[in-house]
C-alpha atoms as an extended CHARMM CRD file, in Angstrom:
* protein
*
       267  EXT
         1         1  UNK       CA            148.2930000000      139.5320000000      133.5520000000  PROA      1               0.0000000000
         2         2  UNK       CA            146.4390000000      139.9500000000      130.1070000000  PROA      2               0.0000000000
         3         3  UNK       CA            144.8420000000      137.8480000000      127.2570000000  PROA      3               0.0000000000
         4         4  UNK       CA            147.1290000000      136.6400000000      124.3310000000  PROA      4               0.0000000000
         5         5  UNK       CA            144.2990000000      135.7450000000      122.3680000000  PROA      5               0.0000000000
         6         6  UNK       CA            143.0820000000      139.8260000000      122.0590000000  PROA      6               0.0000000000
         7         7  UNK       CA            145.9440000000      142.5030000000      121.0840000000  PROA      7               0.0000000000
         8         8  UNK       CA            144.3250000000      145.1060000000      123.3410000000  PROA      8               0.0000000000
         9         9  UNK       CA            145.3920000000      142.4170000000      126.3260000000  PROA      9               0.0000000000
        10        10  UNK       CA            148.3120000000      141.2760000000      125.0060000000  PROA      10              0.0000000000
        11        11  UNK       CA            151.3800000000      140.1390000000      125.4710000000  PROA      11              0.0000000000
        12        12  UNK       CA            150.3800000000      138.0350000000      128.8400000000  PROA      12              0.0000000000
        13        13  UNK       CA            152.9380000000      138.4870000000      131.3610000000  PROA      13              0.0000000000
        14        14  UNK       CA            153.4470000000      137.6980000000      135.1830000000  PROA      14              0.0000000000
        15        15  UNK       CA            153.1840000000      140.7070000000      137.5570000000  PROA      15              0.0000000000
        16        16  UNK       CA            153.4930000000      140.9290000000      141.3160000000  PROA      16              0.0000000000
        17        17  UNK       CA            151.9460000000      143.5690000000      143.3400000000  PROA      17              0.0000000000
        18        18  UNK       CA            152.6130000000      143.7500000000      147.2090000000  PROA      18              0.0000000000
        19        19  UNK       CA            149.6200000000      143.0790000000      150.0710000000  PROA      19              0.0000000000
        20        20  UNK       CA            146.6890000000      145.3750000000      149.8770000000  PROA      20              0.0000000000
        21        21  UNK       CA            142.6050000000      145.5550000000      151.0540000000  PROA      21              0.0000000000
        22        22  UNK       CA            140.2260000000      146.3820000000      148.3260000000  PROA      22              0.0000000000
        23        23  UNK       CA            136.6440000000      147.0780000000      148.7740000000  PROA      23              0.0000000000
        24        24  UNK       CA            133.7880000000      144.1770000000      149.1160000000  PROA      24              0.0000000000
        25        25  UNK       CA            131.5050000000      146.3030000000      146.7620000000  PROA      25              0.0000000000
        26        26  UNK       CA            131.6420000000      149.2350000000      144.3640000000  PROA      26              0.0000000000
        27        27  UNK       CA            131.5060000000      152.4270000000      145.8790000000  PROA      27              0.0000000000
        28        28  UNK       CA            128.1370000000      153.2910000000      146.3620000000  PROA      28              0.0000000000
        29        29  UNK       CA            125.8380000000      156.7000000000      145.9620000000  PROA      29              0.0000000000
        30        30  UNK       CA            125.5630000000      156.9410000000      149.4210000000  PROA      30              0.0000000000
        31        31  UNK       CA            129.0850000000      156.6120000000      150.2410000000  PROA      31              0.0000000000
        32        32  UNK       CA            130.2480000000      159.3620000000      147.2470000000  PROA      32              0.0000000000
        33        33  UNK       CA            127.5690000000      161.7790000000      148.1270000000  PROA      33              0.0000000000
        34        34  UNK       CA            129.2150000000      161.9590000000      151.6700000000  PROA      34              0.0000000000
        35        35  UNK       CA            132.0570000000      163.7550000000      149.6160000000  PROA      35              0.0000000000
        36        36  UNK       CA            129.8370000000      165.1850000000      147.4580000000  PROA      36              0.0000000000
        37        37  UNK       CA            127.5480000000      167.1170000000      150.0260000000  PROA      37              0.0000000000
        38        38  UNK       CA            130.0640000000      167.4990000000      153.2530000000  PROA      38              0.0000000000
        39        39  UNK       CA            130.1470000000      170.0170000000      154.9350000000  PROA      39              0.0000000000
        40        40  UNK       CA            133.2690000000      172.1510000000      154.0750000000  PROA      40              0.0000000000
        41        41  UNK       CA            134.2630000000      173.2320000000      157.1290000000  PROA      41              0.0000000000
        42        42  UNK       CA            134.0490000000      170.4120000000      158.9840000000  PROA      42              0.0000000000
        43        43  UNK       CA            135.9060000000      168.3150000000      155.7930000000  PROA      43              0.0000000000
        44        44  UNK       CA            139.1870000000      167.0170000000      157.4460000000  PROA      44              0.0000000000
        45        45  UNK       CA            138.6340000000      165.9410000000      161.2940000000  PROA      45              0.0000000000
        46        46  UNK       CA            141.7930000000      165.0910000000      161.7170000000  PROA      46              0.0000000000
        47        47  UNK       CA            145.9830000000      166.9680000000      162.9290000000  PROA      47              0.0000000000
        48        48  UNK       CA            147.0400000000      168.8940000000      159.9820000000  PROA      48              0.0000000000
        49        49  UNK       CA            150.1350000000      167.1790000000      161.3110000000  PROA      49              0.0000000000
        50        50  UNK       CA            148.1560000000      164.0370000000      159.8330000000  PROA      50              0.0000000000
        51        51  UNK       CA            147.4850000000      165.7100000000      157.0520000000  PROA      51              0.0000000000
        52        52  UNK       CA            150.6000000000      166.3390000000      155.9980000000  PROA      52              0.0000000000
        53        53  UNK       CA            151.8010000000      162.7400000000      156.0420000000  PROA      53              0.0000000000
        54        54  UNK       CA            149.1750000000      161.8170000000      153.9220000000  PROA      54              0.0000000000
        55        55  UNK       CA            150.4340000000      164.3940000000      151.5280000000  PROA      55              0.0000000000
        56        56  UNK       CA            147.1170000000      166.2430000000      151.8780000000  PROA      56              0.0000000000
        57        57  UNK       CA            146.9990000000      170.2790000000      151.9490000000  PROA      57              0.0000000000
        58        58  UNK       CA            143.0720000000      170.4090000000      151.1140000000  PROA      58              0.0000000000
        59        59  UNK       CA            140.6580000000      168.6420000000      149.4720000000  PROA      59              0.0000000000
        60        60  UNK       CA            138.4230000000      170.2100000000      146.5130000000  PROA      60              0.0000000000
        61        61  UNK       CA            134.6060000000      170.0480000000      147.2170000000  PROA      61              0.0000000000
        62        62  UNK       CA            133.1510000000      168.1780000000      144.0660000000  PROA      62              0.0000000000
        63        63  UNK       CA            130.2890000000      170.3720000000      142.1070000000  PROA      63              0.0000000000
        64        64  UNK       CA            127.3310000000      169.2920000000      142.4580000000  PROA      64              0.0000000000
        65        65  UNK       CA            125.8120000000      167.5340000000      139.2100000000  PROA      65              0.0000000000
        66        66  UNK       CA            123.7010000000      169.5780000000      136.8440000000  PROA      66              0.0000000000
        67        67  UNK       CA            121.1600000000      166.0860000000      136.3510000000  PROA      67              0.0000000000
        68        68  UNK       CA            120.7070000000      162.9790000000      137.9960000000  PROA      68              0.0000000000
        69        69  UNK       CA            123.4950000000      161.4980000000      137.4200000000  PROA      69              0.0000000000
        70        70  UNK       CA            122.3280000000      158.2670000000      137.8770000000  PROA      70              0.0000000000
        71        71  UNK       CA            119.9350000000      158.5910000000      135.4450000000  PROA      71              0.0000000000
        72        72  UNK       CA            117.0610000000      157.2760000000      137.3680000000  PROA      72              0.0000000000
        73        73  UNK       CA            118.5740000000      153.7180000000      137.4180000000  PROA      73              0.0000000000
        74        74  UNK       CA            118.6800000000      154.1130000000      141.2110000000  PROA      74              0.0000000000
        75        75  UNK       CA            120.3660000000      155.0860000000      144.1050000000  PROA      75              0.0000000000
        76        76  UNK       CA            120.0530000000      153.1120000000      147.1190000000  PROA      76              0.0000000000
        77        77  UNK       CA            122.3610000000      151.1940000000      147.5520000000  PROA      77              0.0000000000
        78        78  UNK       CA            123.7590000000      151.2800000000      144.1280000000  PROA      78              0.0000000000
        79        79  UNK       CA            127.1900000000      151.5750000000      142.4290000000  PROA      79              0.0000000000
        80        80  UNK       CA            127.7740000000      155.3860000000      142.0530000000  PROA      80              0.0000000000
        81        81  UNK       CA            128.3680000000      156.0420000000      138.5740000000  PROA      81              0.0000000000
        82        82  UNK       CA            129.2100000000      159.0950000000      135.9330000000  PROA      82              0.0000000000
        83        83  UNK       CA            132.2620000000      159.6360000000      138.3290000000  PROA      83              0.0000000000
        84        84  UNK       CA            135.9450000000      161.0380000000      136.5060000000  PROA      84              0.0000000000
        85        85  UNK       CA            138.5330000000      159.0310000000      137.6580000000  PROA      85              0.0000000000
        86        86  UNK       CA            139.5410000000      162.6940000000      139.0850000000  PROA      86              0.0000000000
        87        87  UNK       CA            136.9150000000      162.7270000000      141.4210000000  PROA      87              0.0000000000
        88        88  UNK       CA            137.1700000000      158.6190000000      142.1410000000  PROA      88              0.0000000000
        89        89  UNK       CA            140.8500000000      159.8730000000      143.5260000000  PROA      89              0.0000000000
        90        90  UNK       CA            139.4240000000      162.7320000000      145.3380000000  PROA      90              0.0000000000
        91        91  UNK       CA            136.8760000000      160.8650000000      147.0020000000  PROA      91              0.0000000000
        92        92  UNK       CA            140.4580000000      158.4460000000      147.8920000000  PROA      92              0.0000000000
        93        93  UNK       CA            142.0910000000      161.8200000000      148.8050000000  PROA      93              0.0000000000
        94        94  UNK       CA            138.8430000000      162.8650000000      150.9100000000  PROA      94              0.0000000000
        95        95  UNK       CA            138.7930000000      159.4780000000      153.1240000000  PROA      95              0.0000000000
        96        96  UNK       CA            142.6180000000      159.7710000000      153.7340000000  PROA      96              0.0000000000
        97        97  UNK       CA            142.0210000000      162.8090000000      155.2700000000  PROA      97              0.0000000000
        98        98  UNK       CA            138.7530000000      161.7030000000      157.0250000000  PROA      98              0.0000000000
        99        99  UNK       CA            140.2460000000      158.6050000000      158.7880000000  PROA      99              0.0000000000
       100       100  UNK       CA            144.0910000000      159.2310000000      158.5960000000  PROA      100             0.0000000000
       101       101  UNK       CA            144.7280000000      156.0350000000      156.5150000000  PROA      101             0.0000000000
       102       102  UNK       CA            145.7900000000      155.5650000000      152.6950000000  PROA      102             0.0000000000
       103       103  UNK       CA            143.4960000000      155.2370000000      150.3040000000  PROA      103             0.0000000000
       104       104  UNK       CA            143.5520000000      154.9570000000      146.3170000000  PROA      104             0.0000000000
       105       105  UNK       CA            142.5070000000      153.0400000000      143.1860000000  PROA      105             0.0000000000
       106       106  UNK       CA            143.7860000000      149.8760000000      142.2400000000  PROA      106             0.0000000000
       107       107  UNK       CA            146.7160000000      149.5370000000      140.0400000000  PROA      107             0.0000000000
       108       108  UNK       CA            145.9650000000      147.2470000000      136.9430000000  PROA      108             0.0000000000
       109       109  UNK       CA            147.6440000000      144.6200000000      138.1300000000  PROA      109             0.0000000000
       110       110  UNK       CA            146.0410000000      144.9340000000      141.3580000000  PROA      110             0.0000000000
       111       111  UNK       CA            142.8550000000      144.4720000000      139.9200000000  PROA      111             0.0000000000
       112       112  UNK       CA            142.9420000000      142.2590000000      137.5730000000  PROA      112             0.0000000000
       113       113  UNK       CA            144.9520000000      139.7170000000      140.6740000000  PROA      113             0.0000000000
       114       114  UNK       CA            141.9100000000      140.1310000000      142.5890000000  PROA      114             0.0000000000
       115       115  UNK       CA            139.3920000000      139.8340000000      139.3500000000  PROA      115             0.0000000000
       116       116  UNK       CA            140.7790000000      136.5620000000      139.1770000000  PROA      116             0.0000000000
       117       117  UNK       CA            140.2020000000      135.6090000000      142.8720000000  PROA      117             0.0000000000
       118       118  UNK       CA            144.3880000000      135.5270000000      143.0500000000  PROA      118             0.0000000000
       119       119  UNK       CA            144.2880000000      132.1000000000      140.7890000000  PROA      119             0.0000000000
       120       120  UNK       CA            143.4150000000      132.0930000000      137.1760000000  PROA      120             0.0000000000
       121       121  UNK       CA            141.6800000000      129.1880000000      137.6070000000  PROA      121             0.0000000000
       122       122  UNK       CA            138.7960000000      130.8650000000      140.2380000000  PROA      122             0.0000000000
       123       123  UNK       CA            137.5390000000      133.0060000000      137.2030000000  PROA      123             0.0000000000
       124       124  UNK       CA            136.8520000000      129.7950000000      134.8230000000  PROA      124             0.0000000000
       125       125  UNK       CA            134.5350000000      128.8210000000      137.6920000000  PROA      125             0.0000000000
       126       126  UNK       CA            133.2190000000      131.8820000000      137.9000000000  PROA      126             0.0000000000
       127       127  UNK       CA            132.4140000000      132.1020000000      133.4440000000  PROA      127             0.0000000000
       128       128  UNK       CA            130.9120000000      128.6090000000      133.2550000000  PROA      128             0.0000000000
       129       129  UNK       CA            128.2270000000      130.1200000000      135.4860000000  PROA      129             0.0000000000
       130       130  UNK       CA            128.5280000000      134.1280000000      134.6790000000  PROA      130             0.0000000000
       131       131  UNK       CA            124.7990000000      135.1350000000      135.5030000000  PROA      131             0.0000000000
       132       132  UNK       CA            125.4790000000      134.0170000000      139.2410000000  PROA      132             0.0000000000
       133       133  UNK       CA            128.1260000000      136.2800000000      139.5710000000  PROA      133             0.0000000000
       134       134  UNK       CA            127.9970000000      139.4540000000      137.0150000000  PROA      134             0.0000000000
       135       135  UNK       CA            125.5210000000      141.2470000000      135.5550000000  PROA      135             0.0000000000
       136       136  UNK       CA            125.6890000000      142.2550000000      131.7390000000  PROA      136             0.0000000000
       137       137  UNK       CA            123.9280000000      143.0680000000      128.7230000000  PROA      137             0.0000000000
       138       138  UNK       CA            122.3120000000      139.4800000000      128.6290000000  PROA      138             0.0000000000
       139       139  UNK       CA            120.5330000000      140.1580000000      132.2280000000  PROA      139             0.0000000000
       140       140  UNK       CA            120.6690000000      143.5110000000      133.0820000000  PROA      140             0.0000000000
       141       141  UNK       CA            117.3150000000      144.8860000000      131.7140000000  PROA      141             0.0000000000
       142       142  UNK       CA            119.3460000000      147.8030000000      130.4780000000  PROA      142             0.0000000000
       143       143  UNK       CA            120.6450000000      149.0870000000      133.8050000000  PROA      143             0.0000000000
       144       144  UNK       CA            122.9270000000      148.3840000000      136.3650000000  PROA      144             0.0000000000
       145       145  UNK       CA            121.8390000000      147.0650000000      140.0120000000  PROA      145             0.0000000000
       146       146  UNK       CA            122.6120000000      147.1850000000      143.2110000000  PROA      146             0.0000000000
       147       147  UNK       CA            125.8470000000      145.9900000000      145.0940000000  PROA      147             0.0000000000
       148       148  UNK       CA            126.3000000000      142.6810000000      146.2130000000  PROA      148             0.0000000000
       149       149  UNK       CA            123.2260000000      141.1960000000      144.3590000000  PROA      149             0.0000000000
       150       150  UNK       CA            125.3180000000      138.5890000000      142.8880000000  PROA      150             0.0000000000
       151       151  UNK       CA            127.5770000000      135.8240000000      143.7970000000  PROA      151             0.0000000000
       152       152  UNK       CA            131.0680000000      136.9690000000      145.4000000000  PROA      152             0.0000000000
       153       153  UNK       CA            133.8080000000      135.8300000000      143.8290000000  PROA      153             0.0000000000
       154       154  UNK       CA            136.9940000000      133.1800000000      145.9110000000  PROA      154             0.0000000000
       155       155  UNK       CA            137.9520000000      136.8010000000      147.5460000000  PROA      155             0.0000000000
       156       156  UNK       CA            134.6640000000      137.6200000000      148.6760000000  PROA      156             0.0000000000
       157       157  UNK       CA            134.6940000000      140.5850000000      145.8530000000  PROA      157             0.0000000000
       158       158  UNK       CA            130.9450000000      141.3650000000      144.8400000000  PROA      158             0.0000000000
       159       159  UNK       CA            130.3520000000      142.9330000000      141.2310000000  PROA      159             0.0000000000
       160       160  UNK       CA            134.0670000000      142.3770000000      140.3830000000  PROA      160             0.0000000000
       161       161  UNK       CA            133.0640000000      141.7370000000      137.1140000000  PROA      161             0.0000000000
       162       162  UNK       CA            130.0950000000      143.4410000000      135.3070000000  PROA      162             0.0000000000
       163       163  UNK       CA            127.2150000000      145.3340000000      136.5400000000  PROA      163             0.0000000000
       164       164  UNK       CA            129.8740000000      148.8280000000      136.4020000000  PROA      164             0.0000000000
       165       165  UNK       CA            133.5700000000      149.0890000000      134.9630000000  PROA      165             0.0000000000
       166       166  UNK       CA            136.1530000000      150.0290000000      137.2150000000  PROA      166             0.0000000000
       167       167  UNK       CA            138.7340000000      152.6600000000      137.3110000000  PROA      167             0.0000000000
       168       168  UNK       CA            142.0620000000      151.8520000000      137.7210000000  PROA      168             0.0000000000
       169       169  UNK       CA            145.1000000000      154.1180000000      138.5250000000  PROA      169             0.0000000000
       170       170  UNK       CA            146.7100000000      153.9820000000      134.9010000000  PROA      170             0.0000000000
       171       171  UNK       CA            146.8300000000      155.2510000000      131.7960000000  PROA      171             0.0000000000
       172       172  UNK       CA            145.6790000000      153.5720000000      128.9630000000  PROA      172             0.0000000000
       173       173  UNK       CA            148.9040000000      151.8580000000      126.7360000000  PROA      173             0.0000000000
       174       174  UNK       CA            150.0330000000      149.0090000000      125.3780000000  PROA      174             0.0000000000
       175       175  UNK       CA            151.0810000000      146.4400000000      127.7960000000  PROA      175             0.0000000000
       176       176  UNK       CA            154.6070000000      145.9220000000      127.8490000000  PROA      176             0.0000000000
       177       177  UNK       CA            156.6510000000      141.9100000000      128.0640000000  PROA      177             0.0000000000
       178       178  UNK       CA            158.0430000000      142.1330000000      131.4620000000  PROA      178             0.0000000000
       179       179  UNK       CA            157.9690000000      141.6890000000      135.1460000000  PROA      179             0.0000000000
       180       180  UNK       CA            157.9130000000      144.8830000000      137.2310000000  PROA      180             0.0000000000
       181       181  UNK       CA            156.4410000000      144.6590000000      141.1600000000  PROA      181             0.0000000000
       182       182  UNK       CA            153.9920000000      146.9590000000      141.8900000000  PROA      182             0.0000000000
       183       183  UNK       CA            153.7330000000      148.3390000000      138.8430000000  PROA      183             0.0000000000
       184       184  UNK       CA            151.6330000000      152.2820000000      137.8090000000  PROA      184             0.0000000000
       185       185  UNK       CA            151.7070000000      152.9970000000      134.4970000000  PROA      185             0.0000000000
       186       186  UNK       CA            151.4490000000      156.9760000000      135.5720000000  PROA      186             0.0000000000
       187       187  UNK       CA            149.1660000000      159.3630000000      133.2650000000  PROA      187             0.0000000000
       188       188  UNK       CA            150.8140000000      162.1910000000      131.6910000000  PROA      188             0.0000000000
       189       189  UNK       CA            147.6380000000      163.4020000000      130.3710000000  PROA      189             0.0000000000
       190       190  UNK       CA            143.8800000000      163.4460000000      130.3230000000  PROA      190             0.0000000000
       191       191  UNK       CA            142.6420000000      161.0820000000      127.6230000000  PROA      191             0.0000000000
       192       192  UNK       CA            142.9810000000      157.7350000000      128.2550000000  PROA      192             0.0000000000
       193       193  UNK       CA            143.0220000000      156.2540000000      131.2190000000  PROA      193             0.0000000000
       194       194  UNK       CA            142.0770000000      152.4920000000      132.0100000000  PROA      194             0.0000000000
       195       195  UNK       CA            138.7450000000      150.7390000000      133.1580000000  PROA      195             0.0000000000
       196       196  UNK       CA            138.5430000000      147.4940000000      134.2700000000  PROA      196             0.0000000000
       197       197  UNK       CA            135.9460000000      144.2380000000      134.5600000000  PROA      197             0.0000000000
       198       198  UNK       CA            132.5050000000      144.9350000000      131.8120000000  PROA      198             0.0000000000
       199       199  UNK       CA            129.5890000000      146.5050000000      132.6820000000  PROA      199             0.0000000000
       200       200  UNK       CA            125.9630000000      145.5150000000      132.0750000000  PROA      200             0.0000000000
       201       201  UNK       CA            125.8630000000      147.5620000000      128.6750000000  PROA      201             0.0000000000
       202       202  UNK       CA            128.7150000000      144.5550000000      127.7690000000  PROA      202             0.0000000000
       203       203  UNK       CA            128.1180000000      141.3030000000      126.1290000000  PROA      203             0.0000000000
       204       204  UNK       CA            129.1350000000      138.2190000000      128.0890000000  PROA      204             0.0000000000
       205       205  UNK       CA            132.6930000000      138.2760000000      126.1120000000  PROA      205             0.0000000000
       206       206  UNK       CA            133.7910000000      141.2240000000      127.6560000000  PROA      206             0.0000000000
       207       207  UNK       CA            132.8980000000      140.3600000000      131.3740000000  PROA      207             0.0000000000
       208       208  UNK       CA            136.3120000000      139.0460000000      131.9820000000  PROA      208             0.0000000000
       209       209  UNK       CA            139.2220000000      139.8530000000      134.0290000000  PROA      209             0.0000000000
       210       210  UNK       CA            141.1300000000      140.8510000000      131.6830000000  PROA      210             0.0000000000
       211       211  UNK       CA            139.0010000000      143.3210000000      129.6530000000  PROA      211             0.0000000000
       212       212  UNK       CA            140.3510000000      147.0490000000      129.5300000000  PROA      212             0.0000000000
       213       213  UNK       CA            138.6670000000      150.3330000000      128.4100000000  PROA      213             0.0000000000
       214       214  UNK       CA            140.0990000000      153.5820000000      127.3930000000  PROA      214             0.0000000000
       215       215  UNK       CA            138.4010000000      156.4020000000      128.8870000000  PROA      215             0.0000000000
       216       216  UNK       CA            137.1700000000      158.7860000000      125.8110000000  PROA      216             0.0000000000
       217       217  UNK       CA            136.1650000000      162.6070000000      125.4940000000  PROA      217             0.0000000000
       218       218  UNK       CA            133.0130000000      161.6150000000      124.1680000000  PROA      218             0.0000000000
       219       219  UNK       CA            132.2580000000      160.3160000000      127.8220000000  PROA      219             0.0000000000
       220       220  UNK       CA            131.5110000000      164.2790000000      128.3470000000  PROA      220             0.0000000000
       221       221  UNK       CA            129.4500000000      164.9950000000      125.0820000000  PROA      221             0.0000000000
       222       222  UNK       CA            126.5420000000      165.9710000000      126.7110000000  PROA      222             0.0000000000
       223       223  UNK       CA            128.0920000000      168.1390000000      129.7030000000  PROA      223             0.0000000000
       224       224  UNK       CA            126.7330000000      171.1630000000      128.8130000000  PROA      224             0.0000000000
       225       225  UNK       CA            129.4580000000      173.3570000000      130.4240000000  PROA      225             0.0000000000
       226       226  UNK       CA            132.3510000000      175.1820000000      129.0430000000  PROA      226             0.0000000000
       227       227  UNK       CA            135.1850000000      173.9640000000      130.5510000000  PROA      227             0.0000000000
       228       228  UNK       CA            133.4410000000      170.2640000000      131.1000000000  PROA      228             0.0000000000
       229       229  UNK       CA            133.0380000000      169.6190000000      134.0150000000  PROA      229             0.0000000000
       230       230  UNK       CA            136.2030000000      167.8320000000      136.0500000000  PROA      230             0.0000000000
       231       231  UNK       CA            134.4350000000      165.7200000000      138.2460000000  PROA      231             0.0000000000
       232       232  UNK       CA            131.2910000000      164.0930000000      136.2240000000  PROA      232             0.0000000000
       233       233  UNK       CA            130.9120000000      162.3140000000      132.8990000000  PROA      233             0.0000000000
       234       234  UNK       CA            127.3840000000      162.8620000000      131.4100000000  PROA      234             0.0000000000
       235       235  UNK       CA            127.9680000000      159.2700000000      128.9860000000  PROA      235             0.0000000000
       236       236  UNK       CA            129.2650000000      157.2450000000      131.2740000000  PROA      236             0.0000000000
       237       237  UNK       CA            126.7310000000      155.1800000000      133.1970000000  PROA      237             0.0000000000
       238       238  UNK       CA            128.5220000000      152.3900000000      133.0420000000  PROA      238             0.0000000000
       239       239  UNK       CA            131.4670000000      153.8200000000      135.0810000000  PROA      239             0.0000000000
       240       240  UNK       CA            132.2150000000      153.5800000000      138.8920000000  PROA      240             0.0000000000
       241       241  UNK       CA            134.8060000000      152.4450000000      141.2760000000  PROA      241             0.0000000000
       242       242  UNK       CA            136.4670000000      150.4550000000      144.3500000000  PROA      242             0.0000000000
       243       243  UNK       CA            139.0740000000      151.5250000000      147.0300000000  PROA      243             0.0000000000
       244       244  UNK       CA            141.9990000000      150.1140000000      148.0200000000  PROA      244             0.0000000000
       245       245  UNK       CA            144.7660000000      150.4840000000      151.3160000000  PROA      245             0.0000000000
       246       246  UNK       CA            147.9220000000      148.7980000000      150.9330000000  PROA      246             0.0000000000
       247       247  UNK       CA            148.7220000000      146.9690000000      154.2510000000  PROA      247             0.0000000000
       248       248  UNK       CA            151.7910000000      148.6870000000      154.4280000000  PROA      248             0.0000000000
       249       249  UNK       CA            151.1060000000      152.4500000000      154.0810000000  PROA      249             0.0000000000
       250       250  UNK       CA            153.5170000000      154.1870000000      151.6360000000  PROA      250             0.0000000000
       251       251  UNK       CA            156.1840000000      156.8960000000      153.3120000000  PROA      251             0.0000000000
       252       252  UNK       CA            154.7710000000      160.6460000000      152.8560000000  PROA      252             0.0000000000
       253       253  UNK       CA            156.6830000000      161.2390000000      149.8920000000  PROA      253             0.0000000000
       254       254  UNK       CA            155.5090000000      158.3360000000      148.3440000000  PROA      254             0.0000000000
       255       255  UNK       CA            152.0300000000      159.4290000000      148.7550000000  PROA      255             0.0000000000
       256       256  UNK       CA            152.8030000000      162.5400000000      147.4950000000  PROA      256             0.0000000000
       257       257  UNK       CA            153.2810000000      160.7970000000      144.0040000000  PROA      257             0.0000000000
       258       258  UNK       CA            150.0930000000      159.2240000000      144.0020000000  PROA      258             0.0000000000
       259       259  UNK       CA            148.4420000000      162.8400000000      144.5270000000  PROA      259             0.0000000000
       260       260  UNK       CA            150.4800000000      165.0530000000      141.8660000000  PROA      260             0.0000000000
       261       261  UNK       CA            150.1020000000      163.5260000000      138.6420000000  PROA      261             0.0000000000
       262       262  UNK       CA            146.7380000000      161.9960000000      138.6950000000  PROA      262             0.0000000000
       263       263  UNK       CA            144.7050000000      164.6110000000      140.6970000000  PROA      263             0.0000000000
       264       264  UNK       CA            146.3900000000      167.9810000000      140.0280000000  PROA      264             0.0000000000
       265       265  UNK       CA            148.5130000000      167.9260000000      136.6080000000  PROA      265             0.0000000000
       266       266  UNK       CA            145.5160000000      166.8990000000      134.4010000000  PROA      266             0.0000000000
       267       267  UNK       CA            142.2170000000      168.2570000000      135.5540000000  PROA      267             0.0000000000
């Protein structure tokens, strides 16, 4: 995990994260605006016996967006984008409680193993021959596109790298020299957390596995309320998100954890 050659990646180090799924494509519009616009009494069709094994007592109803928050870039079947990494783990929290399985983010190291199609060597195919897999500043026409328009990489992962970043469950630090499984650098406050993979605003140098963003305040600038807004960045078009379920699902306190810090300490 990591890049020696850029201090921001550095020191490279081997990780190992247990089996997991992970989405084929970025979540889309469609897909988020099924949490967006549900309808809240009908939100969790399943026991509260369930429930409470997923560690779920309710799930917030996101605000609805004061713009488009796609910015007129398009909806259909694109990457939904603008989205907190609060609300990517709601919408997680939300489709736990829908189908009764786990879902979250990826960890960093979970990502960046499937960035690299689980072999290092799968993403220097893939950057000898970037335009057939990612979109990014070079041919983007200043926007993102839809999912799955490009190449998938060894995994069968679409838009793994470019066309959005993608959150991640940690905070943002310095990566530390050793070997820890399953590894969650857990966020003990707001500002930063970590995005993962270039987006098409990037140049071609930062469409890489290994490339990390800090999530900023400045992502908000715009947001014209007062608090800002918890669930949508105004700055951030070049944010989205994937899912993943581990294959074996966590014990109820376990998934507990995953809920507390990131969701309700640090709104």
């Amino acid at each position: 995990m990591g890049n020696n050659a850029i201090p921001t990646e550095s020191p490279e180090h081997v990780m190992e994260v247990s089996d997991f799924w992970m989405s084929v494509h970025e979540v889309t519009w469609q897909q988020y605006e099924l949490f967006v616009r549900r309808d809240k009494n009908n939100a969790d069709p399943i026991s509260n016996e369930k429930l409470k094994e997923l560690g779920i007592d309710g799930v917030s109803r996101a605000t609805q967006p004061y713009t488009d928050m796609s910015f007129g870039m398009g909806k259909e079947g694109f990457p939904a984008v603008n989205i907190t990494q609060y609300a990517a783990l709601s919408y997680c929290k939300w489709l736990s409680a829908l189908t009764g399985d786990f879902y979250r983010l990826p960890t960093e190291a979970e990502w960046e193993y499937t960035a690299k199609g689980g072999v290092l060597h799968d993403y220097f195919t893939v950057i000898n021959s970037l335009d057939d897999y990612a979109w990014h500043k070079g041919n983007s026409s200043s926007h993102y596109h839809a999912v799955g328009l490009k190449k998938p990489n060894s995994l069968g992962l679409y838009d793994i790298l470019g066309n959005v970043s993608e959150w991640t469950m940690d905070a943002y630090a310095p990566y530390e020299n050793k070997s820890t499984k399953d590894f969650w650098r857990i966020p003990q406050e707001l500002y930063p957390r970590v995005a993962r993979g270039g987006s098409w605003m990037d140049e071609r140098s930062k469409i890489t596995p290994t490339h990390r963003i800090d999530s900023q305040p400045g992502w908000k600038i715009r947001d014209p309320q007062l608090p800002k807004s918890r669930w949508w960045h105004t700055n951030a078009p070049f944010i989205g998100f994937r899912i993943v379920r581990p294959r074996v699902q966590p014990t109820p306190e376990e998934i507990i954890k995953y809920w507390l810090k990131p969701i309700e300490d640090y709104n």
